[in-house]
C-alpha positions as CSV (number, residue, x, y, z in Angstrom):
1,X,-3.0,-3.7,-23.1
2,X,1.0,-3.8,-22.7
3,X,2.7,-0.7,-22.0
4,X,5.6,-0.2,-23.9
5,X,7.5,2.9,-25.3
6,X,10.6,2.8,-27.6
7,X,12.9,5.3,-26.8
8,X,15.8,7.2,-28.7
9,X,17.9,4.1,-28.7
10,X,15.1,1.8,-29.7
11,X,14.9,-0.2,-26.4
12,X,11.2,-1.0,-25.2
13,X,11.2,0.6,-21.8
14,X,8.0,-0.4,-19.1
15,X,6.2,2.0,-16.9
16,X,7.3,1.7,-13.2
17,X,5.1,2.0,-9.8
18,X,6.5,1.8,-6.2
19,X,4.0,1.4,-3.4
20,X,5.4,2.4,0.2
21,X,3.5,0.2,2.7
22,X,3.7,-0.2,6.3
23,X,3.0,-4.2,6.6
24,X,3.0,-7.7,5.4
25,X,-0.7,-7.7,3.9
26,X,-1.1,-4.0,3.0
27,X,-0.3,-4.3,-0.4
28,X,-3.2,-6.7,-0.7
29,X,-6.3,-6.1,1.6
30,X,-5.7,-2.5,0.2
31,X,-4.0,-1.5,-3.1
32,X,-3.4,-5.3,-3.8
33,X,-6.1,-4.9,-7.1
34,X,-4.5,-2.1,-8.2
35,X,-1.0,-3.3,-8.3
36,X,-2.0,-6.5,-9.7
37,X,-3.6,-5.2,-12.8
38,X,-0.3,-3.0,-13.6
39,X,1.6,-6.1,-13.0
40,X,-0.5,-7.9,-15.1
41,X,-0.6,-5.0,-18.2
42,X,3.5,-4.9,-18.0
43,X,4.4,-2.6,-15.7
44,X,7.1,-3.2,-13.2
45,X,5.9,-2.9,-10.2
46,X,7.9,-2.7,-6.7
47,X,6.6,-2.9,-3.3
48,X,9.0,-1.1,-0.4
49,X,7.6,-2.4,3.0
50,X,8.9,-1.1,6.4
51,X,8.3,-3.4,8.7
52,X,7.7,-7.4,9.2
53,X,4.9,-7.2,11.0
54,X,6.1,-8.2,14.3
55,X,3.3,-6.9,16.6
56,X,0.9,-8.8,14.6
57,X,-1.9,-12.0,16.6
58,X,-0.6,-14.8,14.9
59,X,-2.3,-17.9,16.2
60,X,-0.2,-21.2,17.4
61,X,-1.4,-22.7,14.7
62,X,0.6,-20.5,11.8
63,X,3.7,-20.6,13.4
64,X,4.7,-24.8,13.0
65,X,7.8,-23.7,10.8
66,X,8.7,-20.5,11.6
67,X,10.6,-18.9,14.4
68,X,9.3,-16.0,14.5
69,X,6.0,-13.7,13.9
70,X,8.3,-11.9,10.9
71,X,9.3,-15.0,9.4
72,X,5.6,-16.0,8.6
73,X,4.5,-12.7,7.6
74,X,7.3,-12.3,5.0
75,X,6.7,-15.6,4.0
76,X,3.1,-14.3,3.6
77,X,4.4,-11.4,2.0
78,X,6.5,-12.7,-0.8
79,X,3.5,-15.6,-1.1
80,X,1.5,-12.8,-2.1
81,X,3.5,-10.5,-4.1
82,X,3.9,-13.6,-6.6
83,X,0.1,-13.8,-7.2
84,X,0.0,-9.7,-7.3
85,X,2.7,-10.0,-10.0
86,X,5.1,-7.8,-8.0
87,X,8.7,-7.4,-9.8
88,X,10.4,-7.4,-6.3
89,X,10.0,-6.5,-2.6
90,X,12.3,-4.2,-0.3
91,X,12.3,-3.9,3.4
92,X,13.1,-0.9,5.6
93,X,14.0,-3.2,8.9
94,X,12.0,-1.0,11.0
95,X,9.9,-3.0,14.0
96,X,6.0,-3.1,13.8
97,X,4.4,-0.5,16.6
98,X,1.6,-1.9,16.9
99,X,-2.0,0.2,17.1
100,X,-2.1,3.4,19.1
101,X,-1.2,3.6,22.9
102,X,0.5,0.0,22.8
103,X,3.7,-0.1,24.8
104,X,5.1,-1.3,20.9
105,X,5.1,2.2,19.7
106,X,7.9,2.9,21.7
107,X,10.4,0.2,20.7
108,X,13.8,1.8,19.7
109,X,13.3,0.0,16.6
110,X,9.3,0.9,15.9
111,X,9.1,2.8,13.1
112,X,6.3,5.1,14.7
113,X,9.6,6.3,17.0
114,X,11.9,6.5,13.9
115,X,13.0,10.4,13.1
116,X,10.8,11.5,10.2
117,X,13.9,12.2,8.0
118,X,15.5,8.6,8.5
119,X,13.0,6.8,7.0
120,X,12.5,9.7,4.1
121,X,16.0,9.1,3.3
122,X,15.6,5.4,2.7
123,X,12.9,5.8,1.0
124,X,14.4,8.2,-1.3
125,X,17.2,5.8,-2.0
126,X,14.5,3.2,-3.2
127,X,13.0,6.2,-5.7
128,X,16.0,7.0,-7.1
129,X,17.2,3.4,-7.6
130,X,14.1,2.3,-9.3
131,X,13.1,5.5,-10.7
132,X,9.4,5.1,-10.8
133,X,6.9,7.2,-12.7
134,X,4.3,6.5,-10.0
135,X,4.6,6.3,-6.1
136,X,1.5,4.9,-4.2
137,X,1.5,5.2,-0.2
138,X,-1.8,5.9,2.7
139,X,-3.6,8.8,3.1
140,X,-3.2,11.3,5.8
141,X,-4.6,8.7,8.3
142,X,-3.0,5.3,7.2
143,X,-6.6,4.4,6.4
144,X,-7.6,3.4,9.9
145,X,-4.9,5.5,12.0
146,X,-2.4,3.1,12.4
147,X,0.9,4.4,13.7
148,X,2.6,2.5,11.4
149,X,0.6,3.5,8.2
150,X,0.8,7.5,9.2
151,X,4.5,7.2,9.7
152,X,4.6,5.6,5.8
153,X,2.6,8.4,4.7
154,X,4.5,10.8,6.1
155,X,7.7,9.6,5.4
156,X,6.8,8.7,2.0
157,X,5.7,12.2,0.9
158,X,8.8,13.9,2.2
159,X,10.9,11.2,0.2
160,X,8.5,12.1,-3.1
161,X,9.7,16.3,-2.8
162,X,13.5,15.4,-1.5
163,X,14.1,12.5,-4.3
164,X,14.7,15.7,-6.9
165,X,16.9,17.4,-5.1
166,X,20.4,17.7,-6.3
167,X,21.3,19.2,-2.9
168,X,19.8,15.7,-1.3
169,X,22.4,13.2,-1.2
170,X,21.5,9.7,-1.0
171,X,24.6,6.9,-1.7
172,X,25.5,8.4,-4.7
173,X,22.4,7.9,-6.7
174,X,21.6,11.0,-8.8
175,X,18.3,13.1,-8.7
176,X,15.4,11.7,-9.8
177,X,11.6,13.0,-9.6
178,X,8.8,10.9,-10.1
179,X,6.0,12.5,-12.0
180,X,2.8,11.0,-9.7
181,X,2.1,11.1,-6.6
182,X,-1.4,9.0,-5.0
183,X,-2.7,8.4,-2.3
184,X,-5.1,4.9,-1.7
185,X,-8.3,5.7,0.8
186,X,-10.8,4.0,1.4
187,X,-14.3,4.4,-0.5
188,X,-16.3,6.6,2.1
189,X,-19.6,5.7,0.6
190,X,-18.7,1.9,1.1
191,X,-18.0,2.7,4.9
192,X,-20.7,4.4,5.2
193,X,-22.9,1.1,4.3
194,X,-20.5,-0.9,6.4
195,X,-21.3,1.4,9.2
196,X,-24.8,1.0,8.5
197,X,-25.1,-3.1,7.9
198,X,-22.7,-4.8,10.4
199,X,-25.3,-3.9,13.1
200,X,-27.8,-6.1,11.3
201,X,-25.3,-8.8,11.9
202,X,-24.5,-8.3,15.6
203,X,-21.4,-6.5,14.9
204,X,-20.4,-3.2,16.0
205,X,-18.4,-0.7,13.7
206,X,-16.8,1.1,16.7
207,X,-15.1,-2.3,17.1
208,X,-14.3,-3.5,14.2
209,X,-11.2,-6.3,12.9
210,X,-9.6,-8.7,14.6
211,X,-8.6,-7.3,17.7
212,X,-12.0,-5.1,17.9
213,X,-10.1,-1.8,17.9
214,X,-10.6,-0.1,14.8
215,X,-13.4,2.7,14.6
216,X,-15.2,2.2,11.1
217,X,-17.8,4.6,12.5
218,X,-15.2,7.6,12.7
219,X,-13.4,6.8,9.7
220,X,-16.5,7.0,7.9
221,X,-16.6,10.5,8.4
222,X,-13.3,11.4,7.3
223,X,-13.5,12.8,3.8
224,X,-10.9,12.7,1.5
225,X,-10.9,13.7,-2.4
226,X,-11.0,10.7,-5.2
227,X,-9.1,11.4,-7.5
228,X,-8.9,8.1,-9.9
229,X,-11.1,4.9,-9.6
230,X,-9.1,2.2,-10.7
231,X,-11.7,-0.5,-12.1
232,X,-9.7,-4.1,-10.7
233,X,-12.8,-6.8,-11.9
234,X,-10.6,-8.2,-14.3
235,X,-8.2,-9.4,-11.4
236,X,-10.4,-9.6,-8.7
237,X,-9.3,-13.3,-8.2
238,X,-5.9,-12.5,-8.5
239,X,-6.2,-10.4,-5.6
240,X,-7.9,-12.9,-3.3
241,X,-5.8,-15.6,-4.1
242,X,-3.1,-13.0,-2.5
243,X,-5.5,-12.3,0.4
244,X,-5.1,-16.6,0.9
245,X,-2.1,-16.1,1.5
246,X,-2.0,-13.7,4.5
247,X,-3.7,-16.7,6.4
248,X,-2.2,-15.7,9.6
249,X,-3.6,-12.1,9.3
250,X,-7.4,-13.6,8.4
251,X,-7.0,-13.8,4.9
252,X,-9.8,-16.0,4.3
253,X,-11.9,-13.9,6.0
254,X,-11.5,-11.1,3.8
255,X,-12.2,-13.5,1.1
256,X,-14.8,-15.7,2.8
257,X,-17.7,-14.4,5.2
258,X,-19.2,-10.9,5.9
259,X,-16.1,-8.9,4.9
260,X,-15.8,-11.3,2.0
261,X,-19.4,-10.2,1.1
262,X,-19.1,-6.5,1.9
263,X,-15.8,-7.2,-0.7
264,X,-17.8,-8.2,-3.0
265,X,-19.9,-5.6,-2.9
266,X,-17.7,-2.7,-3.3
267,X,-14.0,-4.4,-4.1
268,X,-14.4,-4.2,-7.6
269,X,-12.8,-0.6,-7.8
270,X,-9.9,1.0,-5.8
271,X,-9.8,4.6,-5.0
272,X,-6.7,7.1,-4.8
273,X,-6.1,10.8,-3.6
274,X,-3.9,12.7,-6.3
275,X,-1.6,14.5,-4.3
276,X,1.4,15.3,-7.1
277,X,0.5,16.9,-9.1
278,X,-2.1,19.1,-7.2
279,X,-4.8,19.0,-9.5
280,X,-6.8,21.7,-10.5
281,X,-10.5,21.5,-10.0
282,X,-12.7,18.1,-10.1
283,X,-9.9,14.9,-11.5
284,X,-11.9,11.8,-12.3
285,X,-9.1,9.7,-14.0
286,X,-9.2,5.6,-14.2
287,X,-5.5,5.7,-15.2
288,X,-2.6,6.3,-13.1
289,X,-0.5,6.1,-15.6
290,X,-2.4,8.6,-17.6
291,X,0.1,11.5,-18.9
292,X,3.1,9.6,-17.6
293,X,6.2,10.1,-19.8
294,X,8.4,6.2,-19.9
295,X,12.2,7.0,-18.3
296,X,14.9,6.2,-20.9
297,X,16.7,4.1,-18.7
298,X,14.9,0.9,-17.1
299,X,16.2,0.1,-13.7
C-alpha cells in the first residue's frame, strides 16, 4: 500500500510523520517498527533528535575511529535511519543529561536544563518546515523517566499547540498545524510479564539495562491509554537490522539474548497514546494516518 493523493494541481503529494526523540537509538529500540513500515508504504518520514548522546557507556572497543562518544552515536544514528527508511535526520545540539540525579543534568548545555520554551521553539521551526500530518514523541514519562525523554515530551507537545499560532513567530515560516498528535508507551501487559520472568533468569526488574538503573517494576504500574496498535511483523527485520547498528548502545542484545526473546514475544506491535485529537470514548485505531487529510504542498 502506497500513499498517495493528487491534489488541485495534479501533483502526487506523500503523507508526512516527524518523530521528536531524545537520543541516538530511540527511534529504533522504541518507535523504530513503526517508522519503518510508513517509510516503507511511502511516507516521508523525519526524525528530529535533540541530543548526541554524549552521556552514553560506550565501551573502548566502539570508539577506534571516532573522537568522540557523539561521533559514534550519530554514526549509529544515520546507520540506522537508512535501514528505518528515514527521509532525513535533524539535531537540536542540546548535550545528553544523563539518568536522574547524575551531575550531567546540570550541564549548561543538557537539555534537561534547557528553558522549556527554547526547545519548543525549535521544535516548532522543524513542524512548520516539514509540515507533517503526524508528530510522534514519549509519553508523560519518557517511557522509563529519563530526563532527557520527559524534556522531549514536554517540549514537543508545547511545539504541537504553538506551531498554529499566527501570533508565534518562528524565522519566518508561516503557521502550520499538524492534524495528529501520539504518544509511543510501552505495552503495560508486556511489562508486566517482563516483571514477572526476568527473576526466573536471575535478573532483577528494579535493575534493569545496562547500567542496572531503570525500574521495570514501577513502570509497570504506570497506566497509560492505547490508543492505536500499530501491527510492525512485516518489518520486523528491518527494525533489528537498525537495532545492529546501535552496537555501542547493546544493539545486539536487543536483538540477540533475553531481551531479544522477550522482543520476540511482544515486538510484533507498537503501541501509542492519542493525545491530539483528544478522543472521545474507547479509540482502537491500527492507522495513524487514519483520517489524515495530504498538505498541498510537499516540503
Amino acid at each position: 500500500m502506497v500513499f498517495t493523493n493528487m491534489n488541485g494541481n495534479g501533483n502526487s503529494h506523500k503523507p508526512v510523520i516527524l518523530s521528536v526523540l531524545a537520543h541516538p537509538d530511540d527511534e529504533t529500540f522504541g518507535m523504530g517498527g513503526t517508522l519503518a513500515l510508513y517509510a516503507q508504504r511511502g511516507a516521508l518520514v523525519y526524525l528530529v533528535c535533540a541530543t548526541r548522546g554524549e552521556v552514553g557507556d560506550v565501551d573502548p572497543q566502539f570508539m577506534q575511529g571516532f573522537d568522540t562518544i557523539a561521533e559514534r552515536r550519530e554514526y549509529e544514528l544515520r546507520c540506522a535511519a537508512q535501514k528505518l527508511g528515514l527521509k532525513e535526520v535533524y539535531f537540536l545540539g542540546y548535550r545528553d543529561s544523563g539518568m536522574p540525579g547524575a551531575v550531567d543534568n546540570h550541564h549548561p548545555q543538557a537539555l534537561a536544563a534547557a528553558p522549556l520554551d527554547e526547545v519548543a521553539g525549535k521544535i516548532v521551526g522543524y513542524i512548520r518546515r516539514l509540515q507533517p500530518q503526524v508528530v510522534l514523541t514519549f509519553d508523560p514519562i519518557g517511557g522509563y523517566r529519563h530526563p532527557d525523554h520527559i524534556a522531549v515530551h514536554e517540549a514537543t507537545v508545547r511545539a504541537f499547540a504553538l506551531a498554529g499560532s499566527a501570533g508565534y513567530p518562528s524565522d519566518d515560516l508561516p503557521p502550520y498545524q499538524p492534524q495528529k498528535l501520539y504518544f509511543y508507551t510501552i505495552p503495560r501487559r508486556f511489562l508486566r510479564w517482563a516483571v514477572r520472568l526476568l527473576p526466573l533468569f536471575g535478573k532483577d526488574p528494579h535493575h534493569w539495562g545496562r547500567n542496572h538503573d531503570v525500574d521495570l517494576a514501577s513502570l509497570a504500574v504506570e497506566d497509560f491509554p492505547v490508543h492505536a496498535v500499530v501491527d510492525i511483523s512485516a518489518v520486523q527485520e528491518l527494525k533489528t537490522e537498525a537495532s545492529l547498528c546501535h552496537e555501542s548502545q547493546g544493539g545486539s542484545g536487543v536483538v540477540r539474548g533475553l531481551m531479544g526473546w522477550l522482543g520476540r514475544i511482544g515486538g510484533r506491535r507498537e503501541s501509542f497514546m492519542r493525545a491530539y485529537p483528544e478522543p472521545d470514548g474507547r479509540l482502537h485505531e491500527k492507522d495513524l494516518l487514519s483520517g489524515v487529510v495530504l498538505n498541498s504542498n510537499e516540503p
